[in-house]
N, C-alpha and C positions, 0 to 999 in steps of 0.2 A: 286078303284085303285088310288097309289097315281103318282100325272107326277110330276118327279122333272126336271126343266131348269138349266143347269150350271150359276150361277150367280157371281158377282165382289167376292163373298166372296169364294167362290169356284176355282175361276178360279183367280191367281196372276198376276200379270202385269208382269213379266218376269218370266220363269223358264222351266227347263226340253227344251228336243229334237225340239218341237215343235214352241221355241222361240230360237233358235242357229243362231247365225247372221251369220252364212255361207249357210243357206237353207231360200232363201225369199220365199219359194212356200207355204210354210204353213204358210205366213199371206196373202198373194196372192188369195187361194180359200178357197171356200163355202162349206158348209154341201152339197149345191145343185148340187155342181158341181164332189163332189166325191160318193154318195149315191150310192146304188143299188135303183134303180128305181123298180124292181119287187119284192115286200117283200112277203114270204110264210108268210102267219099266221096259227094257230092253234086254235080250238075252244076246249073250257072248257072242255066237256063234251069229250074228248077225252082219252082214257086209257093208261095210262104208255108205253104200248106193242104198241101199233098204233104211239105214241108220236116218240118210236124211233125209228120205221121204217121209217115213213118221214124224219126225219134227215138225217136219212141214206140213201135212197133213194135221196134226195134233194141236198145232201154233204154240209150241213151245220150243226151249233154247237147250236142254239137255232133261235128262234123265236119270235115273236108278238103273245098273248093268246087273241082272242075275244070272244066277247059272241054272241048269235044266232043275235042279229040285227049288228053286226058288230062293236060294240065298244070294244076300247082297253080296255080290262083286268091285263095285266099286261106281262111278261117273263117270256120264258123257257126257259132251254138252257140242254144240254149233262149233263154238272155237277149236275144241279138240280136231272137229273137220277140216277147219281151216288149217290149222298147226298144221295136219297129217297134208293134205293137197297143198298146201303152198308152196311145200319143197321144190324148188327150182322151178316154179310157173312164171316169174315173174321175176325179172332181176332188174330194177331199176335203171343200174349202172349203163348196160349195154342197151335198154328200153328206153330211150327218152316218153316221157308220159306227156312233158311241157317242156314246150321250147322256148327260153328265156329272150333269144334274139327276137322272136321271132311274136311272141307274147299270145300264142296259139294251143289254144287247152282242147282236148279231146273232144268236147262240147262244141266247140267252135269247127271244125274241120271233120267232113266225113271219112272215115276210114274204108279201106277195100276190103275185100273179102278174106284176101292176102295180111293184110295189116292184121285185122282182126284175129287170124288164127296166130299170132304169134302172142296172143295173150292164154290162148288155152292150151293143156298140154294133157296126154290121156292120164287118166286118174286110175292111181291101179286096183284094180277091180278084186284083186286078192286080198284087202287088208280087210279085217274084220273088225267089230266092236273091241273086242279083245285086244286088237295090238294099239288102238288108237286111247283108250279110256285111260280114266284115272284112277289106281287102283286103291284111293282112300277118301272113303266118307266121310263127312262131316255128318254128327248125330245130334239128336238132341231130345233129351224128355217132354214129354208133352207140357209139364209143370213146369219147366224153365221159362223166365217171365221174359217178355221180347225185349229188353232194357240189355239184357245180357248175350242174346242171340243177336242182336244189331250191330255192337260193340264186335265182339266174335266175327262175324261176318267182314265187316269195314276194315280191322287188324289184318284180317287173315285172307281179305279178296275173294272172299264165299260167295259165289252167286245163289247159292242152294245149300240148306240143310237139310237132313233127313228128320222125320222127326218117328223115334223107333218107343217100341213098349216092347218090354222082355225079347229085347235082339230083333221085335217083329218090325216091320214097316210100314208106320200108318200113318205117314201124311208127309208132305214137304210142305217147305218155304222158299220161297224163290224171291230174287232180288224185289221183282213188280210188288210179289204181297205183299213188301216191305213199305213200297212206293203207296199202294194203293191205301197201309190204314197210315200215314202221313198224309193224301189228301184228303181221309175223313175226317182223318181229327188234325186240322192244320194249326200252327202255331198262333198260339193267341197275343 
């Protein structure tokens, strides 16, 4: 698995939300100080089907992937699901979803029984965490101040960092924490 760190070349010396000189709170704090302290992770050897009942169950959108002695492996997340099950579920071309003559949206007209099943297809019940995941981390020191983990993020389409102490795993950020201290501390 590979960890990449948001570095000078990644992260610019000013730009985006995160550097707005009307909000001093994101140069203010830390990776450490907005993390979620309790991070769910997920082992390898875990099946598609198990993968997203935790989610769901958990109400969150991905995870940390370890392996049986507890090293990071790399990222899952909801989309990974979807990438991995979408393959041939649904092919617009041959599906009309709306019909332009006819100005008739799925909402509007009930479907059969028949109809319906040609939107689900079986989902293969072999694929594991493992073949679906991402096998690189985004890391990040607890002292890294969020001004530069936001930046990093929005560049690089992070939904989630890690946030590690000596290779260990002690906390994420995830898009929402990002959201929720922009609505505490909203632009003045």
């Amino acid at each position: 698995m590979q960890t990449v760190t948001p570095d000078a070349s990644l992260v610019p010396a000013s730009s985006g939300l995160a550097h707005h000189p009307h909000n001093p709170v994101w140069h203010n704090l830390t990776a450490g100080d907005v993390m979620t302290r309790k991070v769910y992770t997920v082992p390898l050897d875990w099946s598609v089907e198990q993968l997203s009942s935790f989610l769901t169950d958990h109400d969150i959108s991905g995870a940390p992937v370890v392996d049986e002695s507890g090293l990071l492996c790399g990222v899952v997340s909801a989309t990974d699901i979807v990438h991995h099950t979408a393959n041939g579920i649904l092919d617009t071309n041959q599906r009309a979803l709306y019909s332009r003559e006819l100005g008739i949206g799925l909402q509007d007209s009930p479907l059969s029984a028949d109809e319906m099943s040609m939107f689900h297809e079986d989902i293969d019940q072999t694929a594991m965490v493992a073949d679906i995941m991402t096998p690189v981390a985004f890391s990040v020191d607890a002292s890294m101040p969020l001004s530069k983990i936001a930046d990093a993020m929005v560049r690089a389409h992070i939904h989630r960092v890690l946030v590690t102490e000596d290779k260990r795993l002690i906390g994420i950020i995830s898009v929402l924490d990002m959201l929720s201290i922009s609505m505490e501390q909203p632009l003045s």
